[in-house]
C-alpha positions in Angstrom: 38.6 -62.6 58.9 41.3 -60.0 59.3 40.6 -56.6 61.2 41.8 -53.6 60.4 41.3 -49.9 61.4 41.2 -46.7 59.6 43.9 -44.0 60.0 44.5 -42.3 63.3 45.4 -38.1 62.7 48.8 -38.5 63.1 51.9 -37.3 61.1 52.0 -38.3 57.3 54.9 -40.3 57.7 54.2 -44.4 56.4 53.7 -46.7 59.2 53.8 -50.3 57.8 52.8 -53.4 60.0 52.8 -57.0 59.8 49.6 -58.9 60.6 49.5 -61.4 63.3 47.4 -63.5 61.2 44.5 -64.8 59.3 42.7 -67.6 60.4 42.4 -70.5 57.8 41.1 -73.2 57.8 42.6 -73.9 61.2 46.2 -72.4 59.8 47.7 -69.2 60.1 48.9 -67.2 57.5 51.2 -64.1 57.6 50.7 -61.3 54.8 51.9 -58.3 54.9 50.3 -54.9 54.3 52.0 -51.7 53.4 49.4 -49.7 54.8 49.6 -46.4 56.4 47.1 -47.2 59.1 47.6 -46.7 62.9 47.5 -50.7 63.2 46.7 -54.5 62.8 43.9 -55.6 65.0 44.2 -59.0 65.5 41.4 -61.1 67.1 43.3 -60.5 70.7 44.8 -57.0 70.4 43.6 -54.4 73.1 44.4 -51.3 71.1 47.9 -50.3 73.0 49.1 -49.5 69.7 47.2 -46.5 69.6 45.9 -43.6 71.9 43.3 -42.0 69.2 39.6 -42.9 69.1 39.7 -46.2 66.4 37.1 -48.1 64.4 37.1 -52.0 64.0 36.3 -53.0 60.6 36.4 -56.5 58.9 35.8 -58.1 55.5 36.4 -61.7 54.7 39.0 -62.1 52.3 38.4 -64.5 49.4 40.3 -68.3 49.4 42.3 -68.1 46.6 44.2 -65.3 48.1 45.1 -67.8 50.6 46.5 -70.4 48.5 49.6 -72.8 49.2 51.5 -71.7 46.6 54.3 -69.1 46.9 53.3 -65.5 47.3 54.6 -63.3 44.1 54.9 -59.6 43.9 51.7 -59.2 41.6 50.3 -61.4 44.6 51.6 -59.2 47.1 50.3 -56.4 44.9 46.4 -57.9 45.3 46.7 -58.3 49.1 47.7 -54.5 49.3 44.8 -53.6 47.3 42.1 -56.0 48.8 43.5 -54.5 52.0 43.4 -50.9 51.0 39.5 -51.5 50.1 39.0 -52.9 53.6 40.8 -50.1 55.3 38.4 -46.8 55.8 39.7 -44.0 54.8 43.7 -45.3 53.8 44.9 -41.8 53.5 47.5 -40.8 56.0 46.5 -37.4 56.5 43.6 -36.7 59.1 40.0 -36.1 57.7 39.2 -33.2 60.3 38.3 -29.9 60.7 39.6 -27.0 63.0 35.6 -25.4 62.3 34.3 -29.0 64.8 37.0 -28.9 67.0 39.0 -31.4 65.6 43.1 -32.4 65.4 44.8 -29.6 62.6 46.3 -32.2 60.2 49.9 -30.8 58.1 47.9 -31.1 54.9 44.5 -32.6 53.9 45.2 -33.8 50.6 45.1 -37.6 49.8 48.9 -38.7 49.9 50.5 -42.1 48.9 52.5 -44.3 50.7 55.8 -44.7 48.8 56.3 -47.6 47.1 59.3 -49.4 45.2 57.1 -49.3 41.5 59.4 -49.2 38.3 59.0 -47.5 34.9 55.4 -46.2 34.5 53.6 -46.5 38.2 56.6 -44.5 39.2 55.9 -41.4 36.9 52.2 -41.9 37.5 52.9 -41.6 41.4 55.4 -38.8 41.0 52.5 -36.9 38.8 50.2 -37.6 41.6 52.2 -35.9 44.8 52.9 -32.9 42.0 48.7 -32.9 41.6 48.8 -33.0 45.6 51.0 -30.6 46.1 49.1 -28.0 43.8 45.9 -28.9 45.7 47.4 -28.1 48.8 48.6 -24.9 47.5 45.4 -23.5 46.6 43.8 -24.4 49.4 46.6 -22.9 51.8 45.8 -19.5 49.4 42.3 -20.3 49.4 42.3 -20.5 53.6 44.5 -17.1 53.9 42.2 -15.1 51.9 39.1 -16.1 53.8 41.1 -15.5 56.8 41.7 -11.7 55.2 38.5 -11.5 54.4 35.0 -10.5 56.4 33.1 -12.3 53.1 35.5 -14.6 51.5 34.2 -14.8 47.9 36.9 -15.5 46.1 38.4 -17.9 49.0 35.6 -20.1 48.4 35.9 -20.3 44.9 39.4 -21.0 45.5 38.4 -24.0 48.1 36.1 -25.3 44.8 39.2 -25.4 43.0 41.3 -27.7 45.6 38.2 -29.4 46.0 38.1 -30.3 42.5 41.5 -31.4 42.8 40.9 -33.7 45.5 42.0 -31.8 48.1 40.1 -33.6 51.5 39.5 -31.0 53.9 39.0 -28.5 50.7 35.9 -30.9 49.9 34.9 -31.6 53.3 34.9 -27.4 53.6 33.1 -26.9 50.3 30.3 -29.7 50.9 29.8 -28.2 54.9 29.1 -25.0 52.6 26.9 -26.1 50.4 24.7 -27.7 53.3 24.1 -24.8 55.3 24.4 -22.0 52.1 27.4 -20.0 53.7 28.9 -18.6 50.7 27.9 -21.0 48.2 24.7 -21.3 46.9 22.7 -24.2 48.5 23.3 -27.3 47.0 22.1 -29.8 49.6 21.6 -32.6 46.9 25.3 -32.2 46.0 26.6 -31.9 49.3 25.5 -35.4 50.2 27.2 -36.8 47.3 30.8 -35.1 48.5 29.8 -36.3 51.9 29.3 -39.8 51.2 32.2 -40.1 49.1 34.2 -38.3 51.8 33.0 -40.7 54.4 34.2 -43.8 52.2 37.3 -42.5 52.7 36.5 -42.0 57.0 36.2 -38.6 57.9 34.7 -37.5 60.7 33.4 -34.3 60.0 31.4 -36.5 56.7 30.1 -38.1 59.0 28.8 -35.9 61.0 27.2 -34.2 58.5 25.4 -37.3 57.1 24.2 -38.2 60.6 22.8 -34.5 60.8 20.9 -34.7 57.1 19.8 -38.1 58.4 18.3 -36.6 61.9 16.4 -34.1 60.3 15.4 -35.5 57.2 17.3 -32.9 55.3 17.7 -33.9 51.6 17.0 -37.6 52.6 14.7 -39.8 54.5 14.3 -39.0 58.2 16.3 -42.1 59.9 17.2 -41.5 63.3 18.9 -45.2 63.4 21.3 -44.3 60.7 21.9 -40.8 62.4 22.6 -42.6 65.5 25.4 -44.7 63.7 27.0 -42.1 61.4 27.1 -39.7 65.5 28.8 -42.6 66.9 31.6 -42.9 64.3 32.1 -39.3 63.9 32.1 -39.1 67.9 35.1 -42.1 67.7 36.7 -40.0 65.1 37.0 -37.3 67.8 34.0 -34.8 65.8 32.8 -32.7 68.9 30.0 -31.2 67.2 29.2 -35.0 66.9 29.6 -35.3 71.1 27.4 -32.4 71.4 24.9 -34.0 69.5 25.2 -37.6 71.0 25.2 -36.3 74.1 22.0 -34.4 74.1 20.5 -37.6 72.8 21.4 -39.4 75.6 20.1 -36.5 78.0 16.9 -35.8 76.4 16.4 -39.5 74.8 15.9 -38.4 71.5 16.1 -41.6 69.4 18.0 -43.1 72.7 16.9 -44.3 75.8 17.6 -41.6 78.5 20.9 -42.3 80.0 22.8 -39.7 82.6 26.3 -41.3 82.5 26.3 -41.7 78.7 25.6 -37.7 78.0 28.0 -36.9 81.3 30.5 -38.7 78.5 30.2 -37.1 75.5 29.3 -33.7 77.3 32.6 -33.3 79.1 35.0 -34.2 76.4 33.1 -30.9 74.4 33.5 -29.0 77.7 37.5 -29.7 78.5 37.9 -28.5 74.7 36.1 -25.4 75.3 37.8 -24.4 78.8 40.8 -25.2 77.2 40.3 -22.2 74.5 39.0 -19.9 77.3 41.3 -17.1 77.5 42.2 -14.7 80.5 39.7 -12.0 78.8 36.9 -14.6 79.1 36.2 -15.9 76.2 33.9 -15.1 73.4 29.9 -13.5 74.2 27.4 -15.6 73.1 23.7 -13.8 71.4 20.8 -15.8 71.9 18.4 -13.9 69.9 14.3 -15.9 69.7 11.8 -14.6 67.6 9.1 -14.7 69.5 11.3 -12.2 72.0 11.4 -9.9 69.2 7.9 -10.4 68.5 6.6 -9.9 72.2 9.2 -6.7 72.9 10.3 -5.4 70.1 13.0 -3.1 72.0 15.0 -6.0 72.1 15.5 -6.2 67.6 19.3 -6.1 66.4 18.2 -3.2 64.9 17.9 -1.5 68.2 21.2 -2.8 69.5 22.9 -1.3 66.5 21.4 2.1 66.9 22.7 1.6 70.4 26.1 0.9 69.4 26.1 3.6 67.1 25.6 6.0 69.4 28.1 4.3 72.1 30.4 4.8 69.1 29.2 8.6 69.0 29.7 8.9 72.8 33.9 7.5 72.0 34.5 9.8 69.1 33.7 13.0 71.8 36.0 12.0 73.9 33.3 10.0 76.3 35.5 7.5 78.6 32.7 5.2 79.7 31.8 4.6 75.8 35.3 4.2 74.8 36.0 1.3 77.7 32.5 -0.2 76.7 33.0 0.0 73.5 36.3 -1.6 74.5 35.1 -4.7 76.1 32.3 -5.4 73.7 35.0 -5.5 70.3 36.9 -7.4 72.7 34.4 -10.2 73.9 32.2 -9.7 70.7 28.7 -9.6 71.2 25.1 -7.5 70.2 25.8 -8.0 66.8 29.3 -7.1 67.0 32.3 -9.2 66.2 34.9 -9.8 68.1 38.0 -7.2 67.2 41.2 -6.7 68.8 42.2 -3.7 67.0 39.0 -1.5 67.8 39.2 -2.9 71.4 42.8 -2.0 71.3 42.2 1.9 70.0 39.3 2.3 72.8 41.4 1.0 75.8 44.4 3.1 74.8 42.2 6.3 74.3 40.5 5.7 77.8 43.7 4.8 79.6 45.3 7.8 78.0 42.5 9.6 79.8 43.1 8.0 83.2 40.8 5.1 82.8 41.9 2.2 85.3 39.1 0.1 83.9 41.2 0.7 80.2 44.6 0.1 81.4 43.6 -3.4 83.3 42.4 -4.7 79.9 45.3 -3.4 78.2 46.7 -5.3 80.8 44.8 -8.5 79.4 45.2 -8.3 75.9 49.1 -8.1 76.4 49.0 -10.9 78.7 47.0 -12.9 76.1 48.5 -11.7 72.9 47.4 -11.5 69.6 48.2 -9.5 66.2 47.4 -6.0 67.4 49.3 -6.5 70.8 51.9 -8.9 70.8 52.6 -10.8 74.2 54.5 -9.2 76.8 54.5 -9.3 80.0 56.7 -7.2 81.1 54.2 -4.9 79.4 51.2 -6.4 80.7 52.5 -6.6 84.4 53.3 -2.2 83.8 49.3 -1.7 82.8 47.9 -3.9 85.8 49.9 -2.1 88.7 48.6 0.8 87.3 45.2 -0.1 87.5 45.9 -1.7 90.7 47.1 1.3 92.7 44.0 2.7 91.0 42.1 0.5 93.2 40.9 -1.2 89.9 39.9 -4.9 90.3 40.6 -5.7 87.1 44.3 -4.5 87.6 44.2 -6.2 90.9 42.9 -9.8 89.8 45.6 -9.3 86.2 48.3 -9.1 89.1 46.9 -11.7 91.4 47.3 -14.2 88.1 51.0 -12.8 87.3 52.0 -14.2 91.1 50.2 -17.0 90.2 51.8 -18.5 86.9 55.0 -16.6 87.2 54.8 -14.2 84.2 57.0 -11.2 84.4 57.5 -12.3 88.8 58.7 -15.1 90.8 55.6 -17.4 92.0 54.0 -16.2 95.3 50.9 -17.8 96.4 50.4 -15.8 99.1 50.7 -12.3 96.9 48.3 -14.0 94.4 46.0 -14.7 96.8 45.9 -11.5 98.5 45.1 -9.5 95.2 42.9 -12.1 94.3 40.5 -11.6 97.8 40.8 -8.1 97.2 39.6 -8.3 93.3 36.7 -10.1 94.6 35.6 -7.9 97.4 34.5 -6.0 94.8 33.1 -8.4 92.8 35.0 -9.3 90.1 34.1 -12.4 88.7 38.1 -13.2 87.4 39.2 -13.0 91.2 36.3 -14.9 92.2 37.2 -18.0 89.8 40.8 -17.8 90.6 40.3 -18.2 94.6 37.8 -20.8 93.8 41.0 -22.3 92.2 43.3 -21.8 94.9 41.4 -23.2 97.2 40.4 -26.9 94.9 43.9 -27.3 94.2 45.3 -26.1 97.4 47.7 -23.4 95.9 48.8 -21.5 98.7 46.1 -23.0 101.0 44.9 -25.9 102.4 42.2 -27.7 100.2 38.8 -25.9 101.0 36.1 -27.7 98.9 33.5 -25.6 100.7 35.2 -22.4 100.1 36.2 -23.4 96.6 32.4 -24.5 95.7 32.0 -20.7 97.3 33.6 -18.8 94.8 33.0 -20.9 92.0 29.4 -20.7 92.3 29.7 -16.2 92.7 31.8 -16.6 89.4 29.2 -18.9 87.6 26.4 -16.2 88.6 28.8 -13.7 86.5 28.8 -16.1 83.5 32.0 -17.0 83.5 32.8 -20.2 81.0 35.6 -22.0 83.5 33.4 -21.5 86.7 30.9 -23.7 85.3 33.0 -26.4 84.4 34.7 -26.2 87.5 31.4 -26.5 89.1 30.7 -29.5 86.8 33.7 -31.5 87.6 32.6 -31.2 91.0 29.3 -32.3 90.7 30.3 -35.2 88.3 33.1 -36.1 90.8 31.3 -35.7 93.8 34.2 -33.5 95.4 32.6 -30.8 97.9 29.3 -31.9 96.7 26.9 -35.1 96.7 27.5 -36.5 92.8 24.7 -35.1 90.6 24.9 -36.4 87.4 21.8 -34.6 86.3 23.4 -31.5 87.8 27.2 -31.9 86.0 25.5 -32.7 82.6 23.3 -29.3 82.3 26.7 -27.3 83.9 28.6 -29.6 81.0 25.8 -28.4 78.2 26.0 -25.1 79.3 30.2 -24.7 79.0 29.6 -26.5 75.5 27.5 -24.4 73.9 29.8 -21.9 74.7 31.6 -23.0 71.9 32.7 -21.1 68.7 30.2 -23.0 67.2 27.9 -21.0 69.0 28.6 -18.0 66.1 26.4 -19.6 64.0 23.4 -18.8 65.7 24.1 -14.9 64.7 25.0 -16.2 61.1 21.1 -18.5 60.9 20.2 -15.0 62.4 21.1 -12.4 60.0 20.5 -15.4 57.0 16.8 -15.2 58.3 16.6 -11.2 58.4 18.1 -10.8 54.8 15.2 -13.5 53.5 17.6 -16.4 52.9 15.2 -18.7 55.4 16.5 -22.4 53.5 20.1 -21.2 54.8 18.9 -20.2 58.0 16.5 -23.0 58.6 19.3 -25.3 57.7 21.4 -24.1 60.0 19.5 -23.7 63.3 18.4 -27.5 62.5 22.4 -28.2 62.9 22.6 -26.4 66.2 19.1 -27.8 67.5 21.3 -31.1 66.9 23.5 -30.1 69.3 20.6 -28.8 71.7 20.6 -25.4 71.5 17.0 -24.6 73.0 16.9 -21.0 71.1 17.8 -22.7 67.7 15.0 -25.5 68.6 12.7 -22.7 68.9 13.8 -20.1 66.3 13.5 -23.0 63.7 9.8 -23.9 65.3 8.5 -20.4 64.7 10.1 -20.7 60.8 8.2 -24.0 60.4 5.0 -22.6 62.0 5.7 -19.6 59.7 5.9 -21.8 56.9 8.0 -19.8 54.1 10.9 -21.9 53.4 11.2 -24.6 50.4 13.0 -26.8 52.2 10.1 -29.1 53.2 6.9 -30.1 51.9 3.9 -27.7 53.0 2.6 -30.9 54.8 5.2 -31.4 56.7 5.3 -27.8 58.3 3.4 -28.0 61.3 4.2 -31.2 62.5 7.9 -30.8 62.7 6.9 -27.1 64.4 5.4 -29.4 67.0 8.6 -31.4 67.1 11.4 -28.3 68.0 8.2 -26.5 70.2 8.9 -29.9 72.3 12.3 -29.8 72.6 12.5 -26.8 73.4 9.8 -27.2 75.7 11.9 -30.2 77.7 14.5 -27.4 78.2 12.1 -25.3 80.0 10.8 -22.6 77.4 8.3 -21.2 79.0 6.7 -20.2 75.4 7.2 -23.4 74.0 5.6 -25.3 76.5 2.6 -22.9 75.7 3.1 -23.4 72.0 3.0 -27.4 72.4 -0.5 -27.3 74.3 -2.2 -24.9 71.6 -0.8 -27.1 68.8 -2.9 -30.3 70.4 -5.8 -27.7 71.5 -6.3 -26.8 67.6 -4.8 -29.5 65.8 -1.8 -28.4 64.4 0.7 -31.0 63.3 -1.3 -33.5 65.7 -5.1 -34.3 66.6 -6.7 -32.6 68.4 -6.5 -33.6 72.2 -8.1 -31.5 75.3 -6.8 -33.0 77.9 -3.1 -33.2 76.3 -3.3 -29.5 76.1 -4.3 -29.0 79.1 -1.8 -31.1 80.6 0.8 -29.1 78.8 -0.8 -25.8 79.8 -0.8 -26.8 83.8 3.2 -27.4 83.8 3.9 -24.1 82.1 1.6 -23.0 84.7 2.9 -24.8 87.5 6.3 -25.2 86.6 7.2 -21.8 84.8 4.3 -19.9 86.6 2.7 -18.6 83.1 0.1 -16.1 83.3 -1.2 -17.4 79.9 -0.8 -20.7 80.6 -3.2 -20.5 83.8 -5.8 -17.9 81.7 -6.1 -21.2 79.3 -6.5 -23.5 81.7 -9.7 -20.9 83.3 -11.0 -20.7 79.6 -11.1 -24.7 79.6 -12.3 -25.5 82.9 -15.3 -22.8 82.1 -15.8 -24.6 79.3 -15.1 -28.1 80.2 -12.9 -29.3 77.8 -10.7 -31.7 78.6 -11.2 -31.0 82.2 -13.5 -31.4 84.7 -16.5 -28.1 83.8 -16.0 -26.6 87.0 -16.9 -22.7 87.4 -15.3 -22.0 90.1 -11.7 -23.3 89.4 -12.1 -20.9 86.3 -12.8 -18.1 88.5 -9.5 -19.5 90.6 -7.1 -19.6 87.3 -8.7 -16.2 86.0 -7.4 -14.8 89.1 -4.1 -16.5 89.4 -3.4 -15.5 85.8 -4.7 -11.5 86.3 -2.0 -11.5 90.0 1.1 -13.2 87.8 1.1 -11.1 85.1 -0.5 -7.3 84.7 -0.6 -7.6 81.0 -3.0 -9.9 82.1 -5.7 -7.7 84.1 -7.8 -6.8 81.4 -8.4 -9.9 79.5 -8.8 -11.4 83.0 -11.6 -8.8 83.8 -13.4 -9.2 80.6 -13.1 -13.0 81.3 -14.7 -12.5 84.7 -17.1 -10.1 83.7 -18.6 -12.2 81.2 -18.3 -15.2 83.7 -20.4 -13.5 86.0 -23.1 -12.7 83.4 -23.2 -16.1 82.0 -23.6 -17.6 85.6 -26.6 -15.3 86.5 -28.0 -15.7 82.8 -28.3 -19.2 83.7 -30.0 -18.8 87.3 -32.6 -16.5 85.5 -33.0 -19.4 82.8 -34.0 -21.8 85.8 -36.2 -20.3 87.4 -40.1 -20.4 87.0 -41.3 -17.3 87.4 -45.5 -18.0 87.5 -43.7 -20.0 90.1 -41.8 -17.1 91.7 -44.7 -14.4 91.4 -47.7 -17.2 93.1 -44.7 -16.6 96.3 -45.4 -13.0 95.9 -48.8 -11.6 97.5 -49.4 -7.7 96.5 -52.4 -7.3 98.2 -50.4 -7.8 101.4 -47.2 -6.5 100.6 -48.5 -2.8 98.9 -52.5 -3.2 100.2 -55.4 -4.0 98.3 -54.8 -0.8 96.3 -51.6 -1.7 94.9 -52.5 -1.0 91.2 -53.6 2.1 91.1 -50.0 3.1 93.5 -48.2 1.6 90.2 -50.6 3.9 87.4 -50.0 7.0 89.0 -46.4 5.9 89.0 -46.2 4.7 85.2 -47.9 8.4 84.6 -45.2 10.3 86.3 -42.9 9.0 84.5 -44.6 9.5 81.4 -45.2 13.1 82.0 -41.2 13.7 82.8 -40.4 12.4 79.6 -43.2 14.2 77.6 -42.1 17.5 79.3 -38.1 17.1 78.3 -38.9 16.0 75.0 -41.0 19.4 74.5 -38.1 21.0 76.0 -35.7 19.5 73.5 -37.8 20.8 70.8 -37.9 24.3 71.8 -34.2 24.3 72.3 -34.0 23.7 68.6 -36.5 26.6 67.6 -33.7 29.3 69.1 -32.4 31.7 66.2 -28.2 30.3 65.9 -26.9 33.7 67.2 -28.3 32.8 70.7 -27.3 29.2 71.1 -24.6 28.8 73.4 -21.2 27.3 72.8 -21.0 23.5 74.1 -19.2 23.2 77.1 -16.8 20.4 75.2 -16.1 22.6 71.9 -13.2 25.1 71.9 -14.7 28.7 71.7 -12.9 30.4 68.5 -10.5 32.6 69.5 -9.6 30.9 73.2 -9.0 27.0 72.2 -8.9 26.7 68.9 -6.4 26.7 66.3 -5.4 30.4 65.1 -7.1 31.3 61.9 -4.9 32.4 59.0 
């Protein structure tokens, strides 16, 4: 039994090993591989050889290969071979993807190992690296013009083409398309072919993809198991959309048993990638838009937002300051609908801070500081635009400077000037000088180490939003540094700095897919980022399934995997979905139909989340007694709760009371025997032994009254039309009504 490993992502130079042996028989026998793999695991080797994530594999290798005899070069050529079939993946270049956060690789096209061939394997190879070299081309041309480009078109078609010519990550790029129809038309079907070819050869991002189409039963048979296997390689493989997924798993025990430490794993290797891409300017906004939001308030559409833009847009063009530095800030961050650009953000701050703006000049501030194609980095520049805005009194400015004393850029290091500008920022309440005195004080730059003081300001910064102040707060609760360790506490502040991802982008993409009436696309991908437990794609793809319009799944399988997401969700504490859950088992959607599991689910929305409809449904059903205990006066108590946590509720809560009341005295009258009642009742003592005719003459009373105004009724109606009088609710002509043409 030999073991070997697949390739590690390092440079595409050959690495050749030696074995350390094959066990025989009770002999030992040497052969050697020229493989370009990261190494030979022998039985006792602990992995020193190499620092990336590794997979053991093994395959017995037949007898005969094994013989006495002396080893030729044909035989040499077999043990190469045999070993090249054991070896996953025997391509030196890495099969990842920048789009999952993986290692860049130099090229992603399958490469040889050189070898001394003669005569015709020589040409063959040499045609082979010119085929690679071609592929790589294209797909180099193929990236730059979807880089250029918002759509990309014609990139795509190019990434076909590299594909086609075996380019790796050009296939791995053009099956991730086909998946999730970005681009391409959806071809699911195909994409799982390209995928399990791609993961024969051991990449990552394949498998991913496979453990995703596994997990939801997209295009195959639901398996959690293999989903489960093809995470955990694509995890090893260092595939952090594959972490994210994994480690929501683990946290919600999805196909896993619940376990904390396993989720704090995978959690924080996603998070220290994502703070590590978190820039000075914050990092990138992330829209979480539900459908059932837009359904409940519709003010809060897209297509509000852009009008809203628009006219923030409107506001710059006149000359408006406030609009231009908004408008500034949200092309910077990105955000409502609005992509992140530099060059807008650029044109808004410069027209502001021509103005006066301090606001304007502290971001110019930032974006020099940062760098990118519109504003090269300078900090000579950047240091000029913050003591601007800092003798403006501007925070921003002030908190820009506080980090130039900090790292040095453009000024010697002071600590004690950085911290000073720093307490000043966040007097005010900037959220950049709050999470860089929170950092002071951890690492004990320029003062003693505070935990107290640091856990402080982290926690005013995490209030703010900010990405780093919650995986600051995170290490601290995983660590136990300041704090008592909270595992449960450091894996939500983990999940909540990973899905602050550029994944996250997608959810605006499975948005706008859904809008434009291309549901398979967006269905497909708000499964992928329900994967990685996004609650609002858990939900958003719930309300699809309950709305039952894509083609994706059969119609009998609609409501029951609504009932699925509305339950995930749910565990993250949606309010709605919790809601959603207990009407699917009230009625019987996706599930029997089960009283007393509804109502289970409608008391922790109502408990837990303090749901006004949640507590009205639990009224209805304790009136009714299903599922619960028939109990009229605990109705009465929910009806109430339900009308004094919500006011939308008041109404239906007074129609529900109103007819409770009715109901309930319906049912004393229907009790009660009333020859019973009335042999209680003695008239003759009670109105005197006269009583009857005391009731006649009152009967005939009232009969004359409504003889005499029904004769008056008629002589009303006997009056010629000229005398009738003009009713008191009817405009007279001339002094209410409408002017007559």
């Amino acid at each position: 039994m030999i073991f070997l490993m697949r390739p590690c992502p390092r440079s595409d130079e050959d690495v050749r090993f030696l074995s350390e042996g094959m066990r025989m028989s009770g002999e030992i026998r040497h052969l050697e591989f020229e493989i370009p793999v990261c190494g030979y695991i022998s039985e006792d080797f602990d992995g020193s050889l190499c620092s990336a994530p590794f997979v053991y594999l093994s395959q017995e290798v037949p007898r005969t290969d094994l013989s006495d005899a002396p080893e030729t070069e044909n035989k040499k050529q077999n043990d190469l071979l045999a070993a090249a079939a054991i070896v996953a993946g025997s391509s030196v270049s890495p099969r990842s993807s920048e789009a999952h956060g993986e290692t860049p690789s130099h090229s992603g096209a399958r490469d040889l190992p050189p070898r001394h061939v003669p005569g015709e394997q020589a040409q063959e190879q040499a045609e082979q690296r010119l085929r690679v070299a071609e592929a790589e081309e294209v797909y180099q041309e193929a990236q730059r013009i979807i880089d250029r480009s918002s759509q990309g078109k014609e990139g795509y078609e190019m990434l076909v083409k590299a594909a086609h010519m075996g380019h790796t990550k050009a296939t791995e790029k053009v099956a991730s398309t086909m998946l999730l129809g970005e681009y391409l038309v959806q071809n699911i079907s195909q994409a799982k072919v390209m995928f399990e070819k791609l993961v024969l050869e051991g990449s990552p991002k394949a498998q991913m993809a496979l453990g995703f189409m596994y997990a939801a039963g997209l295009g195959v048979n639901s398996s959690q198991s293999k989903a489960l296997v093809y995470y955990t390689f694509a995890a090893l493989g260092g595939n952090l959309a594959a972490h994210m997924a994994l480690g929501y798993r683990y946290w919600a025990g999805v196909g896993v048993p619940q376990n904390c430490e396993s989720a704090l794993t995978h959690y924080s290797e996603v998070a220290r990638h994502v703070a590590s891409e978190v820039s000075l300017t914050g990092g990138r906004a992330v829209q979480r838009i539900r459908f059932l939001d837009e359904l409940d308030q519709p003010g809060t559409s897209s297509g509000m937002e852009e009008d809203l833009v628009q006219y923030y847009e409107y506001l710059a063009e006149k000359g408006d300051v406030q609009a231009q530095v908004g408008l500034g800030q949200l092309h910077l961050h990105g955000g409502r609908g609005v992509e992140q650009n530099h060059e807008r953000a650029f044109k808004y701050f410069s027209q502001a801070a021509r103005a006066g703006n301090s606001h304007a000049m502290a971001f110019l501030g930032k974006m020099y500081t940062e760098g990118s194609s519109v504003t090269p980095q300078n900090n000579e520049t950047a240091l000029h635009y913050f003591k601007k805005a800092a003798e403006l009194g501007d925070p921003v400015g002030q908190s820009g400077l506080g980090m130039a004393y900090l790292h040095g850029r453009g000024v010697p290091v002071d600590f004690d000037l950085a911290l000073q500008y720093f307490q000043k920022a966040a007097e005010q309440g900037w959220v950049d000088g709050q999470l860089q005195l929170g950092t002071m004080y951890y690492n004990g730059l320029g003062v003693e180490h505070d935990y107290k003081q640091a856990l402080k300001y982290f926690t005013l910064a995490s209030q703010a939003g900010h990405t780093l102040a919650f995986h600051s707060l995170a290490e601290m609760h995983a660590a136990g540094t300041g704090v008592m360790r909270s595992c449960h506490t450091a894996v939500e502040l983990f999940k909540n700095v990973c899905e602050r991802g550029r994944w996250a982008d997608r959810l605006m993409v499975a948005y706008r897919n859904f809008k434009e009436g291309n549901v398979d696309a967006a269905v497909a991908q708000y499964l992928l980022l329900a994967e990685q437990g996004y609650e609002v794609a858990q939900s958003n793809v719930a309300f699809i399934f309950e709305q039952r319009r894509m083609k994706l799944f059969p119609e009998s399988e609609m409501f029951p995997r609504a009932l699925l997401y509305w339950s995930r969700a749910a565990n993250q504490g949606y309010t709605v979905a919790r809601i959603k859950v207990g009407d699917y088992h009230y009625y019987g959607y996706g599930t029997e139909a089960d009283y007393e599991t509804a109502a289970m689910h409608y008391r922790l929305a109502s408990e837990q989340q303090h749901s006004a409809q949640a507590m009205f449904n639990l009224g209805y059903m304790h009136e009714e007694g299903l599922g619960v205990k028939q109990d009229v006066y605990l109705a009465k108590r929910f009806y109430d709760m339900a009308g004094e946590a919500s006011a939308d509720a008041q109404v239906p809560v007074y129609l529900a009371l109103s007819k409770l009341t009715l109901l309930n005295h319906v049912k004393y009258l229907q009790g009660l025997d009333v020859k019973e009642l009335l042999s209680w009742v003695e008239l003759d003592e009670l109105l005197g032994p006269e009583w009857d005719l005391y009731i006649m003459t009152v009967l005939a009373l009232l009969l004359g009254t409504i003889i005499a105004y029904r004769q008056g009724q008629q002589l009303a109606g006997l009056r010629p039309l000229g005398q009738r009088g003009v009713p008191p609710d009817q405009p007279q002509e001339g002094v209410r009504g409408q002017p007559q043409p």
